[in-house]
Each structure stands twice: as structure tokens, then as C-alpha cells.
TIPABA-680642 format. One line per 10 residues: number of its first residue (from 1); their letters; for each residue z, y, x of C-alpha. Coordinates in pm, 1 decimal. Example, Ala and Ser with C-alpha at 12.3 -4.5 7.8 and 13.67 -1.06 7.14 Angstrom:
BEGIN
1	AS	780.0 -450.0 1230.0  714.0 -106.0 1367.0
% end
This chain:
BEGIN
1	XXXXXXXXXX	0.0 0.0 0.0  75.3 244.5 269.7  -268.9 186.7 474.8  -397.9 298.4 93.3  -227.9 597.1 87.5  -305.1 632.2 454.0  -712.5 636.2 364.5  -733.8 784.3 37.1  -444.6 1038.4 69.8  -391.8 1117.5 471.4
11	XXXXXXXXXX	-214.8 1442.5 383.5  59.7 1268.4 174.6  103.8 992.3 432.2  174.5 1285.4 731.7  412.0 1428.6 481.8  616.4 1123.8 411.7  612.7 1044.1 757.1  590.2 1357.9 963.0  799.5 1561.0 1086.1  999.7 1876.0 895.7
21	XXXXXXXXXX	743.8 2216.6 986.8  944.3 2438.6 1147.5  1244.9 2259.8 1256.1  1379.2 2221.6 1612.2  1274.1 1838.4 1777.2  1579.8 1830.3 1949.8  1806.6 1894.2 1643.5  1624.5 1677.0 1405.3  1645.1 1408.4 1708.4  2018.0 1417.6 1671.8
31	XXXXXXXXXX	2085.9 1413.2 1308.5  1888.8 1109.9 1312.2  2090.0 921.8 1563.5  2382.5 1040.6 1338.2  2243.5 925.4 1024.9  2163.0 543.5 1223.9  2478.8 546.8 1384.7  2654.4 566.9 995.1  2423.2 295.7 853.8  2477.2 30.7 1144.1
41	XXXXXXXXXX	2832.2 138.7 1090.0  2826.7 79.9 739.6  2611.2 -241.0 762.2  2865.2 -378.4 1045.1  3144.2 -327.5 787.9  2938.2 -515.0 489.6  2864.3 -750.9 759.9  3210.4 -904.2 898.7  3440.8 -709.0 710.7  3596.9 -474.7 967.0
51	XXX	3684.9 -119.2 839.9  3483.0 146.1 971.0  3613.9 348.6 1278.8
% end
């Protein structure tokens, strides 16, 4: 489905997978390291039942 949207609709498939306009590389680098860091967190907890740290 995405190669679809990828052919018929290029501009939609850069926007869903692009980058913000505008915003700083570094910054949006780090809030996505944040944001992984809290899922593996989370999925580690659902995982073997330790509480988060």
C-alpha cells in the first residue's frame, strides 16, 4: 500500500515520512531518541514485568 501511495501520491508519502519544514535536525534528532527510549521502556515493562525506572 505504501509503494501505492509512493507512485500515485509522492507528495503525501514525503509528508508522512519527511521531515517537519522548518525545524532544527538536531532537536528533532533528540526528541526522537526520547520518544524510543519511553517505548522500549514501556515495552520492557509489558515484557517481564519490571516497573519502569
Amino acid at each position: 500500500m505504501l509503494v501505492t501511495i509512493g507512485r500515485h501520491h509522492p507528495h503525501h508519502y514525503r509528508q508522512m515520512f519527511g521531515p517537519p519544514a522548518g525545524d532544527d535536525p538536531a532537536t528533532m534528532i533528540r526528541a526522537s531518541c526520547r520518544a524510543q527510549d519511553e517505548f522500549l521502556a514501556i515495552v520492557s515493562e509489558l515484557a517481564d514485568g519490571r516497573p519502569r525506572a
